[in-house]
C-alpha positions in Angstrom: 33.5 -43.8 25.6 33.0 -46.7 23.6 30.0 -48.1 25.1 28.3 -44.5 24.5 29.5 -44.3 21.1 27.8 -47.5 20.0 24.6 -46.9 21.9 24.1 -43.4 19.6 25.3 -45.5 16.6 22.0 -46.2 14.1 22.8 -49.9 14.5 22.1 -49.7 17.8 18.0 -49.9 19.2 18.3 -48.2 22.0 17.1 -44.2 22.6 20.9 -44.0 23.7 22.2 -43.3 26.8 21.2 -42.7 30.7 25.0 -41.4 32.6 24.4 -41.0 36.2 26.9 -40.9 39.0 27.5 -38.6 42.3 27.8 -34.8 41.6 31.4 -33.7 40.0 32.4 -37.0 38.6 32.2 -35.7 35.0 28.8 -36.7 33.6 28.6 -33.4 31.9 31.8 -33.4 30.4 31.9 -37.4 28.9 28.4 -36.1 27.6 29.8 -33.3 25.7 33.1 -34.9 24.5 30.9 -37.9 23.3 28.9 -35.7 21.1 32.1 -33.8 19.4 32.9 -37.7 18.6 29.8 -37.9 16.7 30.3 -34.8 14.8 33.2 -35.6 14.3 32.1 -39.1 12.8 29.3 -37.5 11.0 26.9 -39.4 12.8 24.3 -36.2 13.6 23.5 -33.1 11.5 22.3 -30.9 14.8 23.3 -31.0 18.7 20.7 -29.9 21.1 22.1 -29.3 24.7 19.6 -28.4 27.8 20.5 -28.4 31.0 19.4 -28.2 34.4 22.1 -27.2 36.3 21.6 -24.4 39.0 25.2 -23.9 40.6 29.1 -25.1 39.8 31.7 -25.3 41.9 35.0 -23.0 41.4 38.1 -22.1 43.6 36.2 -19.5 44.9 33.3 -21.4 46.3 29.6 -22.3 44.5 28.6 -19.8 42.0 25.0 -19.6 40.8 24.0 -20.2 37.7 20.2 -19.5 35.3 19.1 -22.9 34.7 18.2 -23.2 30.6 15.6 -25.6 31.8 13.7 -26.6 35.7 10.7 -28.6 34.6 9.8 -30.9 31.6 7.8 -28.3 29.8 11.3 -25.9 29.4 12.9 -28.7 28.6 10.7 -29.3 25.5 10.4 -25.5 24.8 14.2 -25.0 24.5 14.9 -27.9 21.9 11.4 -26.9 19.9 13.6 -23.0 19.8 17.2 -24.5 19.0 15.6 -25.7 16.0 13.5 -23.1 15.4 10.2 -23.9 16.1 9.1 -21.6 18.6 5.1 -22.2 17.7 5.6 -25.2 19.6 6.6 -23.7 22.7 2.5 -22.1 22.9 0.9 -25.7 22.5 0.2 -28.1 25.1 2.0 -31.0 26.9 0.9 -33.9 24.4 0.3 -31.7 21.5 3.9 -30.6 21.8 5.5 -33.5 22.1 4.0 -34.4 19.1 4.9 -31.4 17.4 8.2 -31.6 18.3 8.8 -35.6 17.5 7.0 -34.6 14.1 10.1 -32.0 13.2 12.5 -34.2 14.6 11.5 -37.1 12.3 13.4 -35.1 9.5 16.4 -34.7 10.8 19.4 -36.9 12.6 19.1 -35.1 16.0 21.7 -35.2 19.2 19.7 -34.4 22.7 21.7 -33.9 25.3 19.4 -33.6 28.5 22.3 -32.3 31.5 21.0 -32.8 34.8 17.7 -34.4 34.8 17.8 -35.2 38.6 16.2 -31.9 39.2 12.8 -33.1 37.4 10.0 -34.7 39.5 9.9 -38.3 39.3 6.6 -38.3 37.4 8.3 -35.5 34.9 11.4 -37.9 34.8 8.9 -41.2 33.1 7.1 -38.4 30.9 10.7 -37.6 29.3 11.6 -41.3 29.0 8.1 -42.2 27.4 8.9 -39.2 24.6 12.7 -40.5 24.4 11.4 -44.0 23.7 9.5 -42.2 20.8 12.7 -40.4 19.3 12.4 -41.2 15.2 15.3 -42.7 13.8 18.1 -41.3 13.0 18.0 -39.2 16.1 19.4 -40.1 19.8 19.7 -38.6 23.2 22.6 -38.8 25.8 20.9 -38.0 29.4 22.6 -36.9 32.8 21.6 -37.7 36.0 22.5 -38.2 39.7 19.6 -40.9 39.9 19.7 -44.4 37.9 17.0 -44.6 35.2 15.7 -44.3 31.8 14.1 -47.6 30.7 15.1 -48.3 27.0 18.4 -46.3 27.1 22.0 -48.0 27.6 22.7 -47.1 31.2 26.5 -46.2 32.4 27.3 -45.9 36.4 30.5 -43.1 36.7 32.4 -44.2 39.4 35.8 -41.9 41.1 38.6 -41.6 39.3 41.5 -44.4 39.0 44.9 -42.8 40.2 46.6 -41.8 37.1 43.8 -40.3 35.5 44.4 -38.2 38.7 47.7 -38.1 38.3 47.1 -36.6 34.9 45.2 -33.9 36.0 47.0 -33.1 39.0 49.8 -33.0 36.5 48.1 -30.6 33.8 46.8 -27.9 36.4 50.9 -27.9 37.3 51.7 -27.0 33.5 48.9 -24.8 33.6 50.0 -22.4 37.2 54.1 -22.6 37.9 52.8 -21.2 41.0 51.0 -24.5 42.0 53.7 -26.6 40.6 56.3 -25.0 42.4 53.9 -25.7 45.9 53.3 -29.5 44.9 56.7 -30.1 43.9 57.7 -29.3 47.5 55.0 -31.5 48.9 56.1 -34.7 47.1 54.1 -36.9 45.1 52.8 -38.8 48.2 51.1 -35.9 49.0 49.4 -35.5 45.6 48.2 -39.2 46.6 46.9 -37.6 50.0 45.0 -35.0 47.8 43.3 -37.6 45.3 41.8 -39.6 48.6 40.5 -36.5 50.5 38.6 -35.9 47.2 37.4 -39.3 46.8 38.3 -39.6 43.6 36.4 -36.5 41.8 37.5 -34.9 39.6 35.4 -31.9 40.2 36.3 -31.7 43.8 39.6 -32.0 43.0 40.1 -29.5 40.6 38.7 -27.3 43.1 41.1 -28.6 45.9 44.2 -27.6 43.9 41.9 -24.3 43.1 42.3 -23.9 46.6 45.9 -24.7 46.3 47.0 -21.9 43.8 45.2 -18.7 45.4 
């Protein structure tokens, strides 16, 4: 968290940050948590978040979801209608970039790009050469299974140590007496069992102890 923070610090020259990892391992959610830190440090006056994501996992199995965004175009058209310029969306590829790095120039802006694996590669460089333009005073935090994003600091998710496990194992418990009365039984070097079937993610294990309760 504190390597994110001070890449979307003014001080700091990059566009800001590039988080990739393997599916589940909580590149959504360190991007969301980073940007409450920054509200709550004052640092941005508006939080864009687009994302990509087509499906998420739950006890019951993968559940579809309506992407906000597939290509780089809706992308771009989504931020230009969180703020409120929807004349940009009718404009065309260069033209609205422009347009839209012209309204973002007055204003300290937070883009949080979720799932960018899904663009193209050539969409992928057309994003990064418009994040490179960002004006200052504004920063984006990016997501992606895929390493990338030339100019941005980049940060590599890896699993889970064990007691950050531990810790969630331990909080679904509080959360279901049901489930905490089941892994009570099993012993805790069960619950270690459990945290190396899931390879340390936390996604997958959530969903494991999902599994678990029902």
């Amino acid at each position: 968290m504190a390597a994110v923070l001070r890449a979307l610090s003014p001080e700091d020259r990059t566009w800001g940050v590039l988080v990739d990892g393997i599916g589940g391992i909580g590149k959504s959610a360190l991007a969301v948590e980073s940007a409450y830190r920054c509200k709550e440090k004052g640092l941005f006056d508006a939080f864009i978040f687009v994302s990509a994501k087509h499906n998420v996992l739950t006890p019951d199995g993968i559940s579809e979801l309506k992407p906000a965004a597939r290509t780089l175009d809706e992308f771009l058209n989504e931020t230009a209608r969180v703020l409120g310029q929807t004349s940009i969306t009718k404009l065309e590829a260069n033209d609205k970039r422009q347009a839209l790095l012209d309204v973002l120039r007055d204003s300290r802006t937070l883009l949080i790009y979720d799932n960018l694996e899904t663009l193209a590669k050539e969409a992928q460089e057309e994003l990064a050469d418009f994040l490179r333009q960002l004006p200052l005073g504004c920063k984006a935090i990016i997501t992606s299974r895929r390493r990338g994003g030339e100019g941005a600091v980049w940060l590599r998710l890896e699993k889970l140590e064990w007691e950050a496990a531990r810790a969630i194992i331990e909080s679904q418990m509080v959360r279901n007496p049901q489930l905490a009365n089941k892994l009570r039984r099993a012993g805790e070097a069960r619950w270690q069992e459990l945290y190396d079937e899931t390879k340390g993610s936390p996604l997958a294990l959530v969903h494991a102890l999902g599994i678990l309760r029902v």
